[in-house]
N, C-alpha and C positions, 0 to 999 in steps of 0.2 A: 607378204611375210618379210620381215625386215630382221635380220644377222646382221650382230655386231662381235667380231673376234676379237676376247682378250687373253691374254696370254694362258691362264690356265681351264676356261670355256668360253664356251660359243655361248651367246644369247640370243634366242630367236624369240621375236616378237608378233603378233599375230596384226597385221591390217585387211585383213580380210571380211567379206562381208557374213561368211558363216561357218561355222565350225567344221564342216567336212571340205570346205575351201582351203581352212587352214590345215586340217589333217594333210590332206591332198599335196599339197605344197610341202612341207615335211616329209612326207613320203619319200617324193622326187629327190630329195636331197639328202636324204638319211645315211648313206653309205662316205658321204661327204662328209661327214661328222665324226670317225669312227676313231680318233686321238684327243681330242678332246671331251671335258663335261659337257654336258647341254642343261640351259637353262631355258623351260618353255615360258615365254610369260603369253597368258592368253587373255585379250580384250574380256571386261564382265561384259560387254554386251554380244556377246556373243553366248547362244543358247545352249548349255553341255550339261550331257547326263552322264551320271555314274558309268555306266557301261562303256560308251567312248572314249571316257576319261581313262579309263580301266585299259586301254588297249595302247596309249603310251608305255603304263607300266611294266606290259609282254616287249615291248620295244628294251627298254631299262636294262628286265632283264636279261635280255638277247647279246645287248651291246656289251654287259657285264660278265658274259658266259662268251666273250667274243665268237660269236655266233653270225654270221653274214647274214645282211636282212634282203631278203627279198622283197622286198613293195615298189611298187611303181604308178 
C-alpha cells in the first residue's frame, strides 16, 4: 500500500498482490486517516467483487457519521 498526503486527502494506492491484502493494509491504518478525505485508487489487476467493494462504502460511511472504526 503506498499513501501519498496532500493537503486536503490522503491517497492510498494499492501495490499489493490481492485484494484482501489490500483491504487488510487499509484496515491497519484506517483510524490514521480520520481528518482527512481518502482517495482509494485500487490496482485493475487485482480481482474485486461487488460485495467487498460494498464494504469500503460502510467504512465512508462510519467515517462520515464520525463513528470510531474498529478493524484491525
Amino acid at each position: 500500500m503506498q499513501i501519498k498526503e496532500a493537503t486536503n486527502y490522503t491517497l492510498i494506492s494499492s501495490d499489493e498482490d490481492s485484494f484482501k491484502e489490500f483491504q487488510k493494509s487499509v484496515f491497519k491504518k484506517i483510524n490514521d486517516f480520520d481528518k482527512k478525505h481518502l482517495i482509494l485508487q485500487i490496482s485493475e489487476k487485482l480481482n474485486i467483487d461487488k460485495k467487498d467493494f460494498l464494504l469500503f462504502l460502510k467504512i465512508a460511511e462510519q467515517k462520515k457519521e464520525k463513528v470510531p472504526l474498529l478493524y484491525s
